[in-house]
Structure formats: C-alpha cells, structure tokens
N, CA, C and O of each residue as an XYZ file, in Angstrom:
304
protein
N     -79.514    -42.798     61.221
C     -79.412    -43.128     59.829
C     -78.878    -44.555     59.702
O     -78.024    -44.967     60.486
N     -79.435    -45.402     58.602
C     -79.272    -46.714     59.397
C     -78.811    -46.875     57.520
O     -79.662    -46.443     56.742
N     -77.794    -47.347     57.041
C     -77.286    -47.437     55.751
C     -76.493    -48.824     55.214
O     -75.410    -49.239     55.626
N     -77.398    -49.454     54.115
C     -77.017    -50.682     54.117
C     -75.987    -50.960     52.641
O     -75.770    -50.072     51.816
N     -75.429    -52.402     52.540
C     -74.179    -52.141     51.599
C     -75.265    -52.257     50.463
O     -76.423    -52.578     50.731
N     -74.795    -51.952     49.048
C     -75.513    -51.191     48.242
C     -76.916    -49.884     47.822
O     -77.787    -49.725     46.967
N     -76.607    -49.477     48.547
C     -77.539    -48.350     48.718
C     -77.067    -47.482     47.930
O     -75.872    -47.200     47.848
N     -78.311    -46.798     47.040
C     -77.548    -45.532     46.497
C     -77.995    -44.711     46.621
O     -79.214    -44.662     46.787
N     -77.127    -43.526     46.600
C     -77.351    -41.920     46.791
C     -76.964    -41.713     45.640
O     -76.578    -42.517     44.791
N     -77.120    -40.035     45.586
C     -77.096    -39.033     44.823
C     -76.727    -38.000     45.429
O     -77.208    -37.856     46.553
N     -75.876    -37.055     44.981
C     -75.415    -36.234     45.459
C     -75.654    -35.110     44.712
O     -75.000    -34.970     43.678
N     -76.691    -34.046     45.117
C     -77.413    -33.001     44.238
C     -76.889    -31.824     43.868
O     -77.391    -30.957     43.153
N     -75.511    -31.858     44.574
C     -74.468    -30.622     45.097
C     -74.575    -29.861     43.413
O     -74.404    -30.514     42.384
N     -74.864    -28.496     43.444
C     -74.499    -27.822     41.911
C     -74.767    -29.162     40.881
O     -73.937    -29.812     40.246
N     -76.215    -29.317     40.960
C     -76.637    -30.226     40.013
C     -75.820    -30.995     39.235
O     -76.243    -31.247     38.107
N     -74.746    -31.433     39.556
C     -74.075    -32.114     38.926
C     -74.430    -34.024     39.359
O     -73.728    -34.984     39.042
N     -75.466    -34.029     39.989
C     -76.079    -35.940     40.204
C     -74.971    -37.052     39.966
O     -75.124    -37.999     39.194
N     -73.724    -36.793     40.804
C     -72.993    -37.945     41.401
C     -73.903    -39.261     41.902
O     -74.791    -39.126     42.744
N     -73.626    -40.361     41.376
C     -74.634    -41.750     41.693
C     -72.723    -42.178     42.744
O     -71.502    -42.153     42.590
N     -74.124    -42.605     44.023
C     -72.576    -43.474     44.820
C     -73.420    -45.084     45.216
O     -74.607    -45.323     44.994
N     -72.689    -45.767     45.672
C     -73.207    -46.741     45.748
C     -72.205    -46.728     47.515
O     -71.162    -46.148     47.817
N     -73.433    -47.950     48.616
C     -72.560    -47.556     49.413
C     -71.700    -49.440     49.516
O     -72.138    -50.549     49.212
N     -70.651    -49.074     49.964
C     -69.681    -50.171     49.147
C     -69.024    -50.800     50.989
O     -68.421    -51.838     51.264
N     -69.365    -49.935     51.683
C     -68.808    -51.006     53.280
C     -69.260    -50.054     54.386
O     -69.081    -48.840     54.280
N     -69.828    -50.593     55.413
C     -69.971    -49.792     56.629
C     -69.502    -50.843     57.479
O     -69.613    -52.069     57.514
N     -68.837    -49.789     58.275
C     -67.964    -50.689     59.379
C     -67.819    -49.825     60.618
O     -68.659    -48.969     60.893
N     -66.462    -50.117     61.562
C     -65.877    -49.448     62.486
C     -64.702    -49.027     62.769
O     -64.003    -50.035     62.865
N     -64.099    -48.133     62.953
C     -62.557    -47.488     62.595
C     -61.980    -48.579     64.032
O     -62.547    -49.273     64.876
N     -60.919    -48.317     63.776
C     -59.850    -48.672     65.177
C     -60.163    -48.127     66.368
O     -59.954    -48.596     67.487
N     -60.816    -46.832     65.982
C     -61.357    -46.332     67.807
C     -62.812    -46.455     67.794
O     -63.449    -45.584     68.386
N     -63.554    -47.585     67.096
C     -65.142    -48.101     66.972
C     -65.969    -46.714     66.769
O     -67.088    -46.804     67.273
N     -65.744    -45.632     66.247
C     -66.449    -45.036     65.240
C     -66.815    -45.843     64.048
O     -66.110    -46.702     63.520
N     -68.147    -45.417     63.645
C     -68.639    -45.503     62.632
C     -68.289    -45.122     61.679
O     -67.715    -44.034     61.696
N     -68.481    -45.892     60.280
C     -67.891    -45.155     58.996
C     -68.353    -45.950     57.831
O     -68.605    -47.154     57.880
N     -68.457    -45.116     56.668
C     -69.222    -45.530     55.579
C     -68.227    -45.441     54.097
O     -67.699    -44.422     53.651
N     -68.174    -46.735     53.560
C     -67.343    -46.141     51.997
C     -68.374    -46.009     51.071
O     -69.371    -46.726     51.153
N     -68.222    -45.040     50.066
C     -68.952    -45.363     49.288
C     -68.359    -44.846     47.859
O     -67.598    -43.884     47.756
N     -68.731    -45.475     46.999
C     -67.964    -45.532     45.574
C     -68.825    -44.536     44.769
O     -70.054    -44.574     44.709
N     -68.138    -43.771     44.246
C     -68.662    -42.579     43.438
C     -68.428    -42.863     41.873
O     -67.412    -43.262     41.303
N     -69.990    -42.450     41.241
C     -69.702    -42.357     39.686
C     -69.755    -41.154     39.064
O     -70.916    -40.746     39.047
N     -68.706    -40.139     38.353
C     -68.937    -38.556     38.353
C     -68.608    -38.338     37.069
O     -67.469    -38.442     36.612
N     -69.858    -37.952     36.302
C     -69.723    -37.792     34.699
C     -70.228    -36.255     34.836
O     -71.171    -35.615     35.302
N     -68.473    -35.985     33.830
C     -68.249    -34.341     33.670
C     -67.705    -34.214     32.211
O     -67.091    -35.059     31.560
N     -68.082    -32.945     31.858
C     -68.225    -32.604     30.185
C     -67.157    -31.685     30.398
O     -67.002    -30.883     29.477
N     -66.243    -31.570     31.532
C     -65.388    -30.522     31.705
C     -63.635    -31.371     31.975
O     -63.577    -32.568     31.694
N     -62.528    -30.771     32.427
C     -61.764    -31.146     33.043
C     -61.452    -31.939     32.270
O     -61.709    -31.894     31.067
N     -60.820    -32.829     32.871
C     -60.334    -34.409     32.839
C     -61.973    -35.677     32.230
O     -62.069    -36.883     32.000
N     -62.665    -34.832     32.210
C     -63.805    -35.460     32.362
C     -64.497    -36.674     33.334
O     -64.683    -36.333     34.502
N     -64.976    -38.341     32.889
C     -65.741    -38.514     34.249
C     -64.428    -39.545     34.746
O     -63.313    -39.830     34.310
N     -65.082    -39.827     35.656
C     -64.120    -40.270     36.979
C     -64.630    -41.248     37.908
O     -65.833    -41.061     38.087
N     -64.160    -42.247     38.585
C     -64.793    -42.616     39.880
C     -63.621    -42.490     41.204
O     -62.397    -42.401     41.110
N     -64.353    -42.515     42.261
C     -63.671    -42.526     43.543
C     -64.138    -43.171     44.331
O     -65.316    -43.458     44.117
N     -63.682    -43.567     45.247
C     -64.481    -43.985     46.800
C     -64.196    -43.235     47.779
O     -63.177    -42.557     47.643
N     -65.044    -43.093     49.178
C     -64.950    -42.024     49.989
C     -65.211    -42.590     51.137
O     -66.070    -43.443     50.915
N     -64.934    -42.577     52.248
C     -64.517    -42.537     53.674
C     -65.510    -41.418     54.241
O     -65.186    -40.232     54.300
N     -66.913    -41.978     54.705
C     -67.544    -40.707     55.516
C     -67.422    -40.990     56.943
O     -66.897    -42.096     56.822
N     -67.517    -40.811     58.263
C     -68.183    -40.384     59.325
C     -69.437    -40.505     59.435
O     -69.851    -40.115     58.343
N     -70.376    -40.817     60.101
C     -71.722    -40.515     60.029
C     -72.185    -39.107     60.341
O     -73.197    -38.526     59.948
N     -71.342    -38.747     61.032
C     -71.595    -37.378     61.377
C     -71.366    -36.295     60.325
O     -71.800    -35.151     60.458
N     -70.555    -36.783     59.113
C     -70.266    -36.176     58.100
C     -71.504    -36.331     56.727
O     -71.757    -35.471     55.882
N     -72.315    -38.141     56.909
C     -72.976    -38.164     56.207
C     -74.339    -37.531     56.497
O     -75.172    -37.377     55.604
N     -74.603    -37.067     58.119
C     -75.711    -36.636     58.089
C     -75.569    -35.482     57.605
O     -76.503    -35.219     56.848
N     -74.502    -34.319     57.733
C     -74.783    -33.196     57.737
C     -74.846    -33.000     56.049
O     -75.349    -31.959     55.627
N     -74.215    -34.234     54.873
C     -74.278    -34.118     53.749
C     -75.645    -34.482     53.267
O     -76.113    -33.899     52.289
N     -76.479    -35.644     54.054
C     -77.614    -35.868     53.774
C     -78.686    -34.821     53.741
O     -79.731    -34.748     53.095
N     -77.945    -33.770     54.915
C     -79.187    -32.551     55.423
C     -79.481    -31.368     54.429
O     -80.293    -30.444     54.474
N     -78.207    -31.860     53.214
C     -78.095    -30.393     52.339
C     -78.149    -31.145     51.448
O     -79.287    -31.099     50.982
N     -77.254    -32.156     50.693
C     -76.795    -32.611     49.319
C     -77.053    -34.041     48.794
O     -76.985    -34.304     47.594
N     -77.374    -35.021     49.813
C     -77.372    -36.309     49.499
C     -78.547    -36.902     49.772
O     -78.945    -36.967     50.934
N     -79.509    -37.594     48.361
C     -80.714    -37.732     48.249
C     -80.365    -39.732     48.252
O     -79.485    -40.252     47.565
N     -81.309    -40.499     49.194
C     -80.968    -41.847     49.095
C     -81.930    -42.306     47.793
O     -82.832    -41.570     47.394
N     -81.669    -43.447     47.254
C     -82.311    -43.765     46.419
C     -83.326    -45.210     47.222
O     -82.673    -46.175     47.618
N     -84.261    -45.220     47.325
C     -85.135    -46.752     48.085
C     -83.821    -48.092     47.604
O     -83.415    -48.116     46.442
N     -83.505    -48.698     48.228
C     -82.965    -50.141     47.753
C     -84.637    -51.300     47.786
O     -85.565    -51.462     48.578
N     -84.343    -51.716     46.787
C     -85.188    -52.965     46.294
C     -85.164    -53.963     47.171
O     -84.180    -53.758     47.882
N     -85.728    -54.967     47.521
C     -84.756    -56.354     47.860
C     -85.840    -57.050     47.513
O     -85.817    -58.281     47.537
C-alpha cells in the first residue's frame, strides 16, 4: 500500500463516511512505518462533529482498508 500526503479516505464503518485526509507518513524511532491522518466526523448525535488525527501502522491500515477504508483517487 503505497500512501501519499493528501490522500483521502473514507471510512465506511456503520455508514457514518468519516473524510480523512492523510496528513504525514513517516518512520517511528524503531523505523516502522506509520501514517497520520486527520479526520473530519459529522454527527447529529453526542457532542456532535469533531476532528482528530490518528497514528496508524500499516499493518493497522491494511487490515482497516480490507473492511472499512475506501481511498478516494488523488488528482495531481
């Protein structure tokens, strides 16, 4: 999975279509791989919407890609 900085996903989880954008890929202190990516989460519930950023693994983004996370094409 080869993921470049602004890329966006979607996250299809319980139809709720989280838009993330991906915001840094880099390498931890022990040169693992790792991905941030900034989340936009509009909810009619709770606290309502929100953003975050998130800290994946690749190994974490594939197995989210394999169920929940749809990429969007980047333009250039």
């Amino acid at each position: 999975m080869k993921l470049e900085i602004g890329q966006m996903i979607i996250d299809t989880q319980e139809d709720l279509n989280d838009v993330g954008i991906v915001v840094e890929v880099g390498e931890c202190n022990y040169g693992d791989p790792y991905c941030l990516i900034y989340w936009t989460c509009r909810r009619t519930y709770g606290n309502g919407d929100y953003t975050t950023t998130l800290a994946y693994s690749l190994d974490e983004l594939e197995e989210e890609f394999s169920r929940y996370f749809e990429f969007v094409e980047k333009r250039t």
